[in-house]
C-alpha positions, 0 to 999 in steps of 0.5 A: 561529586557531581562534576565526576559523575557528569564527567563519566556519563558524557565520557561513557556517550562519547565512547559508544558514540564512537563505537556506533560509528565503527561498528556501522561502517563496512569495509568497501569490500564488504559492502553491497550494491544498492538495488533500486526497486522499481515498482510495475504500473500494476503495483503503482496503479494498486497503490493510487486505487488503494489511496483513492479509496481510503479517501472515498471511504472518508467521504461515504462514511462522513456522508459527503458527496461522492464524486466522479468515477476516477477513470484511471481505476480502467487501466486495470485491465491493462497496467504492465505486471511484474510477472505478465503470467498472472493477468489470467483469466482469474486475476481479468474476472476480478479485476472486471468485478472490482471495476463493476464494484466501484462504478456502482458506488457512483451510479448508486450513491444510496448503496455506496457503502455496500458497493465499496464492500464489494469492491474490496471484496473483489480486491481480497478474493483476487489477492487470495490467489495472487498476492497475499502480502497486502491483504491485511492493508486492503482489510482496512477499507472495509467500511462498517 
């Protein structure tokens, strides 16, 4: 009894195997070109800023020494955009407050905690504006 049991189940997987397998394949006329996304140096730049600070916060939070200033956080002002419209007055304000934040993190160790606030601040303000997607993201920074 057991044996035709076994025999039914790995039957029954093997045919819904193979109707997986039809059922993912499209015919070549249906099929859609692969488009590559490739990101701006802003988008690549925000990405780096965003894990650079995610390892700055580990390191104000567990109390340990800070480090230097990461100077490639200045090509802020001019990574190329996916849509060059949008490095205008408002997004060059923020920008210049996010680069104020983070610079006084390293200048004022003892208030690193609320200088990096602020620096996020800054990012979520401009993100406001501009481009909302990663702001539930850029929320997790914030250190308590």
């Amino acid at each position: 009894m057991k044996k035709i049991i076994l025999f039914f189940f790995v039957l029954t997987m093997i045919s819904c195997q193979k109707k997986e397998a039809k059922s993912s394949c499209d015919s070549p006329s249906k099929t859609k070109k692969f488009e590559m996304y490739e990101m701006s140096e802003m988008a690549t730049l925000m990405e780096q800023m965003y894990v650079d600070n995610q390892r700055l916060k580990e390191r104000i939070s567990k109390g340990d020494t800070i480090g230097k200033f990461p100077n490639h956080f200045l090509d802020i002002h001019k990574a190329v955009m996916t849509d060059e419209t949008e490095n205008d007055t408002f997004f060059k304000e923020q920008a210049a407050l996010f680069i104020q934040s983070q610079e006084l993190i390293y200048k004022d160790p003892k208030n690193a905690k609320i200088h990096f606030n602020d620096g996020v601040n800054a990012c979520i303000r401009c993100h406001e504006v501009k481009c909302g997607g990663p702001i539930p993201k850029i929320k997790k920074l914030y250190i308590k």
